[in-house]
N, CA, C and O of each residue as an XYZ file, in Angstrom:
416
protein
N     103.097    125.449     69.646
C     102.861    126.107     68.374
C     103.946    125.634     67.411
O     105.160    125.724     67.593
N     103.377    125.167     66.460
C     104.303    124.452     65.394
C     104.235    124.650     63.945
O     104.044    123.923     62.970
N     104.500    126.128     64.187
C     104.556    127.094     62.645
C     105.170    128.438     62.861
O     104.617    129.459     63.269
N     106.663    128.216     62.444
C     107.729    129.198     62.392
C     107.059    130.437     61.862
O     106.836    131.500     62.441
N     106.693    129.928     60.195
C     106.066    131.135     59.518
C     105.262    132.231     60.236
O     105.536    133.430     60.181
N     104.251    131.690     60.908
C     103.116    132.382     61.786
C     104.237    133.396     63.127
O     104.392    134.616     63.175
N     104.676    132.612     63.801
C     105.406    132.977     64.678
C     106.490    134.360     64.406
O     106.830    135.301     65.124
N     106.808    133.968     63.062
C     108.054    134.991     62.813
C     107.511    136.701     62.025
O     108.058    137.803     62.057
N     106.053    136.161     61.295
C     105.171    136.872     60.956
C     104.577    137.753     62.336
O     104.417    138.973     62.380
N     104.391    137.080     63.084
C     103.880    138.137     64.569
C     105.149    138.810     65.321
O     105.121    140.015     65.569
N     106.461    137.869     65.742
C     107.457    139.092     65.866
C     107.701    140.116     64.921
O     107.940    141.299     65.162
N     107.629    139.631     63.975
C     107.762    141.210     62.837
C     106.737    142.458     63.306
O     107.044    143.604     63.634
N     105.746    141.988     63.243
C     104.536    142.665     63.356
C     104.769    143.794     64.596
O     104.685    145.018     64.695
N     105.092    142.722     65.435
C     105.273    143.649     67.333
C     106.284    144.264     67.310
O     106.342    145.336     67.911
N     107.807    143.568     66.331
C     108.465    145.257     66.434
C     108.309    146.482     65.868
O     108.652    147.528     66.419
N     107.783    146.398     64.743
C     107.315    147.473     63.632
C     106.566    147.692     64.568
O     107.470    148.225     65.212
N     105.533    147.780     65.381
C     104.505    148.667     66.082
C     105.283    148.991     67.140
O     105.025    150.084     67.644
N     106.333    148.237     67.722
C     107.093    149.207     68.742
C     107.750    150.140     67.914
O     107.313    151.290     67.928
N     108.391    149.962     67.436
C     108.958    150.697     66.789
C     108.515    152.053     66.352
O     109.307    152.988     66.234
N     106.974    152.163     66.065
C     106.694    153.108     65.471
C     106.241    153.398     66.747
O     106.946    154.361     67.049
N     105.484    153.170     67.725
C     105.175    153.867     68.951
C     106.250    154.591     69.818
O     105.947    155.562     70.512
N     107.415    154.129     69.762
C     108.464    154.753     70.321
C     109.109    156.104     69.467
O     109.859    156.988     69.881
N     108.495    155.891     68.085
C     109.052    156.954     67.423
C     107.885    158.021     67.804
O     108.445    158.900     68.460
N     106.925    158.228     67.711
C     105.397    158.290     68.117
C     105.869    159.561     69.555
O     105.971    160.786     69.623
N     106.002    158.700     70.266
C     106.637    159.349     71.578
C     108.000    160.102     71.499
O     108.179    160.971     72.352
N     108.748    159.931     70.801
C     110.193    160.588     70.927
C     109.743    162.176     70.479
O     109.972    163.232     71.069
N     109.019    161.927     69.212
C     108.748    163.051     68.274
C     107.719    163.861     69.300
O     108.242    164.824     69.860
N     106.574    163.647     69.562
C     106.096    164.099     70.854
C     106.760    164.807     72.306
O     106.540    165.932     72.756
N     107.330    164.109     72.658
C     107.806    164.604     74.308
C     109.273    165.074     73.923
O     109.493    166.211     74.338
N     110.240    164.549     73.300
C     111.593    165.020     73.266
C     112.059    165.448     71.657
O     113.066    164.816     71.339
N     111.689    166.142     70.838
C     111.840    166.429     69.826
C     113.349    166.969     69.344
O     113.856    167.977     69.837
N     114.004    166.151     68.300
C     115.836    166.519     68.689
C     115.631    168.141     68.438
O     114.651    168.683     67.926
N     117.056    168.876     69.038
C     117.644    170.072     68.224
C     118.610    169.464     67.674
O     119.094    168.341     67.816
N     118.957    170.823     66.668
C     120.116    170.399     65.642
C     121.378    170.364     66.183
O     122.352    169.845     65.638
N     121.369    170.976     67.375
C     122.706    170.193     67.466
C     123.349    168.776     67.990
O     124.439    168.205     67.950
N     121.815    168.507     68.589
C     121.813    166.612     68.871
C     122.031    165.553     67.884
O     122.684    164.530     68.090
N     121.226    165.987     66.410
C     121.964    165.593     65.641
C     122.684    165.161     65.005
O     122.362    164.371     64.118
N     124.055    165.568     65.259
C     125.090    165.396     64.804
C     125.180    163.594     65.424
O     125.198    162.492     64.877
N     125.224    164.193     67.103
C     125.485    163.015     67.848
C     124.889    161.919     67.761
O     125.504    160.887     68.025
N     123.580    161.887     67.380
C     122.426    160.774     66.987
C     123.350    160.207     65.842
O     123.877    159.103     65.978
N     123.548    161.002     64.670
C     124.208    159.626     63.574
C     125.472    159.424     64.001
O     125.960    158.609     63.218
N     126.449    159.794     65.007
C     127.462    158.933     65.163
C     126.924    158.228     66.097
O     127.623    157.215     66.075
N     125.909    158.036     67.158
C     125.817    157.303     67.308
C     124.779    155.393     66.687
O     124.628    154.262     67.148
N     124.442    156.041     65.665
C     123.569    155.056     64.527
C     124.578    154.321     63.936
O     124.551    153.097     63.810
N     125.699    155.244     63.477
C     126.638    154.816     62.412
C     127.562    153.559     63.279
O     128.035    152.488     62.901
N     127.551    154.327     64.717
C     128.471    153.007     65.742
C     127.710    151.918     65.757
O     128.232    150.832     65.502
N     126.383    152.008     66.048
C     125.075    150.822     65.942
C     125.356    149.497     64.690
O     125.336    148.270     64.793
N     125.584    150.315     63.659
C     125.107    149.759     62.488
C     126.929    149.237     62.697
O     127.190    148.046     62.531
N     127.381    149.631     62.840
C     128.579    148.789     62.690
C     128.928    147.466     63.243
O     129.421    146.516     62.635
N     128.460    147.579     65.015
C     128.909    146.372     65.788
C     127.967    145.708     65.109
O     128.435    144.622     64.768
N     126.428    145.895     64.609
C     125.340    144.574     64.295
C     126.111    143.880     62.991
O     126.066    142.684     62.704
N     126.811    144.892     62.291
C     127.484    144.162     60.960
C     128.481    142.733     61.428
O     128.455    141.521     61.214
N     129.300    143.669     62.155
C     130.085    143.051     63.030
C     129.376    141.439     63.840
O     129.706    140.355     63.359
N     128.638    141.492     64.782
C     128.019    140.890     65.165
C     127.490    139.583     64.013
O     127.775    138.393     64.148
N     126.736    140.126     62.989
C     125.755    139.039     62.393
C     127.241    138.396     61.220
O     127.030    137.316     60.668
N     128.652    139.122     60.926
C     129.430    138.291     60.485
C     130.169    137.386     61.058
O     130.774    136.443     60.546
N     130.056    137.873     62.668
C     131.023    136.368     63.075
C     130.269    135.396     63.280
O     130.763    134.273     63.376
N     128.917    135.590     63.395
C     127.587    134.515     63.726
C     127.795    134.093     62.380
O     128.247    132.976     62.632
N     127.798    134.167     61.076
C     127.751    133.379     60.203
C     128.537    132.509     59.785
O     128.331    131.345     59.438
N     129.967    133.455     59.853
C     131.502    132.917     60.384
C     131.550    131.451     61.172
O     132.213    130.493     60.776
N     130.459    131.470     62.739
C     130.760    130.403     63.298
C     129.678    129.545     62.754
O     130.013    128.369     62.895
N     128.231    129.687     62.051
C     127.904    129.174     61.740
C     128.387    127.928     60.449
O     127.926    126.787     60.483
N     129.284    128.353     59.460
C     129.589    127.936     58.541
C     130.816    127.084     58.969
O     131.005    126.166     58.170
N     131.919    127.124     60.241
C     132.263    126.584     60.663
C     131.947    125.202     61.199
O     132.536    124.133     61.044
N     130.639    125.585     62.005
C     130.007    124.336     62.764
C     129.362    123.477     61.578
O     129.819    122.334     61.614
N     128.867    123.578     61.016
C     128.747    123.068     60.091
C     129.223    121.777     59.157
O     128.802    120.670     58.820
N     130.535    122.758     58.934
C     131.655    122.207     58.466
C     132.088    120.791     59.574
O     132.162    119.619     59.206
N     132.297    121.237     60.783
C     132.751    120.503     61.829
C     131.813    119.163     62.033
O     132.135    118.097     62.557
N     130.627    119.529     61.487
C     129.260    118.368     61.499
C     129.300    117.160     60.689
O     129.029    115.965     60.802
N     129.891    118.227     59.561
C     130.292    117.266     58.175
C     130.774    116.481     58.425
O     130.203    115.410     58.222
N     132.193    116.463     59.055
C     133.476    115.618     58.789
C     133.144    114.723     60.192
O     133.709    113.630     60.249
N     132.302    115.089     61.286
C     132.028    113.743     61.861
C     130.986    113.047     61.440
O     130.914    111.819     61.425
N     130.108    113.861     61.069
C     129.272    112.524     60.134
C     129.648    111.370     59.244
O     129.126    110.262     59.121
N     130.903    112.027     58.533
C     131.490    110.644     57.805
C     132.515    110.178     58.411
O     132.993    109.122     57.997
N     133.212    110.968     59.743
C     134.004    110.121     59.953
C     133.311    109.150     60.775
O     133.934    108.127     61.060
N     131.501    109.371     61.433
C     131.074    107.846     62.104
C     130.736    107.107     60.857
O     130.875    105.888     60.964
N     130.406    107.456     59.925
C     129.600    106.760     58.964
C     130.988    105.517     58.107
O     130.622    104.548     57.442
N     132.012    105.747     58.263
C     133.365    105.039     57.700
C     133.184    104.150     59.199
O     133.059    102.925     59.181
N     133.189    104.858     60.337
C     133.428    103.985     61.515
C     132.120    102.955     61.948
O     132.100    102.445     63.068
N     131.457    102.801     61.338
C     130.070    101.776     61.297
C     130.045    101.430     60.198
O     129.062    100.691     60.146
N     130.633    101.483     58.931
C     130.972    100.620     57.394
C     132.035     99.689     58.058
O     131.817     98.490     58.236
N     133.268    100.344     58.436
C     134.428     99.334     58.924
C     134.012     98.341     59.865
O     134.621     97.274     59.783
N     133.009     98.442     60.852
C     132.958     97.813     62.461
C     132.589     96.327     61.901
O     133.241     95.357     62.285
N     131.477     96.189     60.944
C     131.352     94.196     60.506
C     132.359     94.153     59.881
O     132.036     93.514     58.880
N     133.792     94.510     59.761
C     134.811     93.670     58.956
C     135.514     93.789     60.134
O     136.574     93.232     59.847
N     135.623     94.246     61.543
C     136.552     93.973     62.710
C     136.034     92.910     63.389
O     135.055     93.080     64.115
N     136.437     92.059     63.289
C     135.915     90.461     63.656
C     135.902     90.381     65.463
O     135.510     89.395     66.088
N     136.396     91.582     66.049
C     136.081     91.541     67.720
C     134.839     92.127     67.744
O     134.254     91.883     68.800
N     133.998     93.047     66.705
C     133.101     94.060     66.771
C     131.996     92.409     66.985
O     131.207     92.284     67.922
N     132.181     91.479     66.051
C     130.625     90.646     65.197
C     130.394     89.471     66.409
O     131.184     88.533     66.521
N     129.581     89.585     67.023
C     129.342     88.476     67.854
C     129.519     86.765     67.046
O     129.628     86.467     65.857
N     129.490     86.033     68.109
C     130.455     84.306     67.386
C     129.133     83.906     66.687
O     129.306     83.041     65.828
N     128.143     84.228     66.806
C     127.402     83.191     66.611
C     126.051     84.001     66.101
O     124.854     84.112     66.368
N     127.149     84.536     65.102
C     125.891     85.762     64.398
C     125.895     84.752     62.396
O     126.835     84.121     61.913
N     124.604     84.989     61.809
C     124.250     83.880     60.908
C     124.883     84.412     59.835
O     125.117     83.917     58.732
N     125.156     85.574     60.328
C     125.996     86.085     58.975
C     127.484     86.457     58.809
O     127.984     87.014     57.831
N     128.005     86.116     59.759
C     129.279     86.094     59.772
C     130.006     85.244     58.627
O     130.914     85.795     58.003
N     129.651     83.934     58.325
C     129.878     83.356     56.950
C     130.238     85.070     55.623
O     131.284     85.447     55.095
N     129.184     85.488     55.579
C     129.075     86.400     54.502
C     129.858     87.254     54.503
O     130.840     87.462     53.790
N     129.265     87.984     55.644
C     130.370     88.548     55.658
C     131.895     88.553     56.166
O     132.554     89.403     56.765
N     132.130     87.532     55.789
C     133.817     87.143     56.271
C     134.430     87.221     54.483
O     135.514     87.680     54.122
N     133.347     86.621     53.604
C     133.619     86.338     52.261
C     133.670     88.042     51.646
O     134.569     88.372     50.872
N     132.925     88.733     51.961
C     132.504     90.268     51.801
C     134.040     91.158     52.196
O     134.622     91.993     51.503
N     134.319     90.751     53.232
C     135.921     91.125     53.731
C     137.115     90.747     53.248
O     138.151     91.148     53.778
């Protein structure tokens, strides 16, 4: 299958229906009291924190790697510009060695 869109469109889909089926059932069979409550948003508020947590160091390392991609891309791209002016790199009996010797 070779369409993100479609794909990411149907996980959406299947958690929103879990989602609501599990709420579906909670409200049904275990309905909070008030004094559970309390404990439910500290424990939401801890939730919502580590995912903050979580999705900033993922971006953190993302923007890193990245970065790290960059600087070897040009540092091969300098190291294959330089290699025909290192005269051990160019085989003897290449037709263009003339040229590029004049080019160097």
């Amino acid at each position: 299958m070779n369409s993100p869109m479609l794909v990411f469109v149907l996980i959406l889909v299947v958690l929103w229906l879990s989602a609501q089926v599990g709420d579906l059932i909670r409200k049904t069979f275990l309905p909070f009291q008030e004094t559970e409550r309390g404990d439910f948003t500290v424990v939401v508020s801890a939730m919502l924190t580590l995912l903050g947590l979580l999705i900033g160091f993922a971006f953190s390392m993302a923007v890193t790697r990245y970065d790290q991609r960059k600087n070897y891309q040009e540092a091969e791209a300098n190291a294959i510009g330089i290699c025909p002016c290192t005269p051990s790199a160019r085989p003897k009996r290449c037709s263009c060695s003339r040229v590029i010797e004049e080019i160097c």
